[in-house]
C-alpha positions as CSV (number, residue, x, y, z in Angstrom):
1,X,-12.2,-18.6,-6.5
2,X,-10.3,-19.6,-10.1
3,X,-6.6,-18.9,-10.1
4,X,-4.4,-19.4,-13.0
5,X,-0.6,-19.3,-12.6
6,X,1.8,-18.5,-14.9
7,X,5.3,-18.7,-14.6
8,X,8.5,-20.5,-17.3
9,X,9.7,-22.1,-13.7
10,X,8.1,-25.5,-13.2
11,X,9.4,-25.8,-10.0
12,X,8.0,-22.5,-8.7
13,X,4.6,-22.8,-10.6
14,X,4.2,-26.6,-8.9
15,X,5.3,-24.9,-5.7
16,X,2.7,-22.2,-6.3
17,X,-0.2,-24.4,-7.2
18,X,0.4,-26.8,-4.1
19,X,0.3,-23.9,-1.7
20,X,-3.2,-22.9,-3.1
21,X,-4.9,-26.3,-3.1
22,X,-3.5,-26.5,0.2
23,X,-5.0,-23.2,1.3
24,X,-8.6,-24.8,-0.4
25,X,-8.1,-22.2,-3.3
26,X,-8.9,-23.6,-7.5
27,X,-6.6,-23.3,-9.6
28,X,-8.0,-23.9,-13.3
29,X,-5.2,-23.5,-15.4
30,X,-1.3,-23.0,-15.5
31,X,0.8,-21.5,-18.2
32,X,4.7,-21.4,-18.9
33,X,4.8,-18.7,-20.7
34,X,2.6,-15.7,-22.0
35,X,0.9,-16.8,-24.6
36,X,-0.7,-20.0,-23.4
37,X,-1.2,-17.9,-20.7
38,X,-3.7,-15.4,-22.6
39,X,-5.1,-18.6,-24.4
40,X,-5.6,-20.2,-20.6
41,X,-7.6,-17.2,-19.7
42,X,-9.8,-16.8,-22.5
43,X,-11.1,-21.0,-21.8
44,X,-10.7,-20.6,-18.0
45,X,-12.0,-17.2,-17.2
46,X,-10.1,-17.3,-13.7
47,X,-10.8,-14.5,-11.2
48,X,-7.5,-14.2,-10.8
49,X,-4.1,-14.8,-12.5
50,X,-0.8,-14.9,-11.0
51,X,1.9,-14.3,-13.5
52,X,5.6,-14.1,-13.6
53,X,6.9,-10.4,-14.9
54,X,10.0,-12.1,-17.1
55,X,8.4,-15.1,-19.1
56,X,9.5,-16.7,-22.8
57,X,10.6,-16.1,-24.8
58,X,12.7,-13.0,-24.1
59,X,12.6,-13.2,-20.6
60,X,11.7,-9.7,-20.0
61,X,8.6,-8.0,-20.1
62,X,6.7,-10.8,-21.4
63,X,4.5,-11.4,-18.2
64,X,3.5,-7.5,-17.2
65,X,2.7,-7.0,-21.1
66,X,0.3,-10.2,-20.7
67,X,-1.2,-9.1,-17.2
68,X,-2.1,-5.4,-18.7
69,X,-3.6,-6.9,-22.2
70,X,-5.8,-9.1,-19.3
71,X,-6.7,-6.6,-17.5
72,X,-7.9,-4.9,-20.8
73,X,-10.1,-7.7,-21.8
74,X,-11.4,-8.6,-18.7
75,X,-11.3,-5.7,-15.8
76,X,-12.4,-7.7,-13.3
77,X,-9.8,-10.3,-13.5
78,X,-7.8,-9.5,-10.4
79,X,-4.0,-10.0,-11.5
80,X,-0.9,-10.4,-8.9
81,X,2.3,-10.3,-10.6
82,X,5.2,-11.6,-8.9
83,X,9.2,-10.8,-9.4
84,X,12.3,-11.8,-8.3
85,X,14.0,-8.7,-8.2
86,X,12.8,-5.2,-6.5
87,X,11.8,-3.9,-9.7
88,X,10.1,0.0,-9.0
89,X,9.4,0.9,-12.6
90,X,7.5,-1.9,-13.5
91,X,5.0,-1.9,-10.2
92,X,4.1,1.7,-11.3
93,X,3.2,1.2,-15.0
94,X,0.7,-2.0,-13.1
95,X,-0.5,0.6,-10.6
96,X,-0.3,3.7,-12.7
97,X,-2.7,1.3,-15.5
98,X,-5.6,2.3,-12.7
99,X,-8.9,-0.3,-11.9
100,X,-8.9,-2.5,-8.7
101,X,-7.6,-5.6,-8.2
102,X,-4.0,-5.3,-8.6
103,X,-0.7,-6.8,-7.4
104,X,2.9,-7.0,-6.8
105,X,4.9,-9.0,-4.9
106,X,8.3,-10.3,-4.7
107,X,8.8,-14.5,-5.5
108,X,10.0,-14.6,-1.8
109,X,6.6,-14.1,-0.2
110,X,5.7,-17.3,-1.9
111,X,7.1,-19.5,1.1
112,X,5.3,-17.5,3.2
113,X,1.8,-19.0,2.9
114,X,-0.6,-17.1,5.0
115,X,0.9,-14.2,3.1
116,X,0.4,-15.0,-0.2
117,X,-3.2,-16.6,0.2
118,X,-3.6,-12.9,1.8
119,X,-2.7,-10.9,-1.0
120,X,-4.5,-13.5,-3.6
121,X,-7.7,-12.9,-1.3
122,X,-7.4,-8.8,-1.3
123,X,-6.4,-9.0,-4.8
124,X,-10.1,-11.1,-5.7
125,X,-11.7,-8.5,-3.6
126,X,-10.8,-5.5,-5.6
127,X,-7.9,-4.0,-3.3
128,X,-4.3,-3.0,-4.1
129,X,-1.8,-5.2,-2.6
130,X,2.3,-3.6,-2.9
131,X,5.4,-5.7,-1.7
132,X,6.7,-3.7,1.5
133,X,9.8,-3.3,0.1
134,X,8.7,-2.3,-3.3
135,X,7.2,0.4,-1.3
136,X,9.8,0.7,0.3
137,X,12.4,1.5,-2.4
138,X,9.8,4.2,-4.0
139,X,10.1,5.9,-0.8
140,X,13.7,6.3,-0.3
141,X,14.9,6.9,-3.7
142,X,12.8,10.3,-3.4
143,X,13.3,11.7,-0.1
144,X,14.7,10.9,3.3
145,X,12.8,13.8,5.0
146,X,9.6,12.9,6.7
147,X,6.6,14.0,4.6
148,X,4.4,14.1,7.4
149,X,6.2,17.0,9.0
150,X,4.6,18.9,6.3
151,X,1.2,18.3,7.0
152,X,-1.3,20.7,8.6
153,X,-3.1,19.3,11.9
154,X,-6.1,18.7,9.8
155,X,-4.4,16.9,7.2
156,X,-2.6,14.7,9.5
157,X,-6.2,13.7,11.1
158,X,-7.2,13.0,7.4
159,X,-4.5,11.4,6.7
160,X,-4.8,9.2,10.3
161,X,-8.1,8.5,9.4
162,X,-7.1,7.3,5.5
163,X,-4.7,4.9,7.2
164,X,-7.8,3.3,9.1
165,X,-9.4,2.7,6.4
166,X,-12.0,5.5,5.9
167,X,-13.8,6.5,2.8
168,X,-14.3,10.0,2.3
169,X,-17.7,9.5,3.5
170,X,-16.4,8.8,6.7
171,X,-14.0,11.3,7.4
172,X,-16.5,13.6,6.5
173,X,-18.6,12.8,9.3
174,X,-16.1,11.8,11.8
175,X,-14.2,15.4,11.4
176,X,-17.9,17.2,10.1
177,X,-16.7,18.5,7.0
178,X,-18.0,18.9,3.5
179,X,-16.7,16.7,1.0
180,X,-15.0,19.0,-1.4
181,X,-12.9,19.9,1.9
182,X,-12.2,16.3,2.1
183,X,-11.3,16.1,-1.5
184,X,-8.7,19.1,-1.3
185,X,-7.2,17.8,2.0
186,X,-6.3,14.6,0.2
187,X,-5.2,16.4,-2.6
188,X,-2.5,18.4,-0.7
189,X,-1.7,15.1,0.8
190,X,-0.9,13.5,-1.9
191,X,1.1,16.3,-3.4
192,X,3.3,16.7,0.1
193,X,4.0,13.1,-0.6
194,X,5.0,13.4,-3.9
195,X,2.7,10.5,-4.8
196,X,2.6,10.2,-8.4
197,X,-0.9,10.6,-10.6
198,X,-2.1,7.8,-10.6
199,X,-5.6,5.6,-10.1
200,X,-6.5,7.3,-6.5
201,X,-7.1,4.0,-4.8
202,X,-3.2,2.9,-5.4
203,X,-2.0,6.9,-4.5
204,X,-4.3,6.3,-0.8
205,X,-2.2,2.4,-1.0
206,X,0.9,4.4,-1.3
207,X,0.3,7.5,0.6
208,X,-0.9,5.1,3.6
209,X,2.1,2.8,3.2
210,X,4.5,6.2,3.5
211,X,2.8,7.3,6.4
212,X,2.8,4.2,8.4
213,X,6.1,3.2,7.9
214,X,7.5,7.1,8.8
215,X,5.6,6.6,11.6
216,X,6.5,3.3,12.9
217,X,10.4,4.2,12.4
């Protein structure tokens, strides 16, 4: 696997770069701001890129615009932006951009190791990977109900089985209905959770997410 990490801080981009060879992971190229990061990843051609969302020379939005214009270019560059502030809107315009391979985290998880070789590693293998309390925050600033009170029986068991991991495939045979069944289950699901539209790989991430942590409260 090919990482390239971007970030203005050389302290946290050294940081970043010696966890990853210490977890056995390549890192062929680093950037300190957005532009040499695009150039880095049009010689590199990483499999992922981990990129900083405020970068030079405005220290704003300079990193989330870069990570969308790669994702353009080259969908199946896995991209995991990182931020040092809880910052909701921005996670959704990543998400709401659709494709696989996405994610957000906060700088913190960085001295957490296992974590953030985790997400780098579900990331490069197509998944969706949202800070906890990124999550978190989306949930709360909507509703302090519990979502899941609203549910039917049968769309909490399709809803159980989406937090195992199931494909609609699967539920379909583990509950012996048809798949258009399925597909309006999850539908009303989504729209009792007041998931946004959205790519609906990150609305199961954030549907999922909702329901575990209303039920583990």
């Amino acid at each position: 696997m090919r990482i390239v990490v971007a970030d203005d801080s050389v302290l946290v981009r050294e940081a970043l770069v010696r966890v990853l060879r210490d977890a056995d992971l390549t890192v062929a190229g680093q950037a300190g701001d957005a532009e040499a990061l695009l150039a880095c990843v049009e010689t590199e051609h990483p499999d992922v890129v981990i990129v900083d969302i405020r970068m030079p020379p405005t220290h704003t939005t300079e990193g989330l615009v870069a990570a969308r214009a790669i994702r353009a270019a080259h969908p199946s560059t896995a991209v995991l932006v990182l931020s040092h502030h809880i910052e909701t809107h921005y996670a959704m315009e990543l998400i709401a951009d659709g494709g696989s391979g996405i994610g957000y985290l906060l700088k913190d998880r960085i001295s957490d190791v296992a974590e953030i070789v985790d997400a780098i590693r579900r990331v490069a293998a197509g998944q969706s990977v949202i800070d906890p309390l990124v999550v978190q925050r989306l949930v709360d600033r909507r509703r302090t109900a519990n979502p899941v009170d609203a549910l039917s029986a049968r769309e909490r068991e399709v809803l159980a089985l989406m937090a195992e991991g199931r494909s609609n495939q699967a539920i379909c045979q583990r509950l012996f209905l048809s798949p258009k069944t399925v597909e309006a289950h999850i539908r009303n699901i989504f729209g009792k959770f007041e998931i946004e539209d959205m790519a609906d790989d990150n609305r199961r991430v954030l549907t999922v997410l909702t329901y575990l942590r209303r039920e583990t409260a």
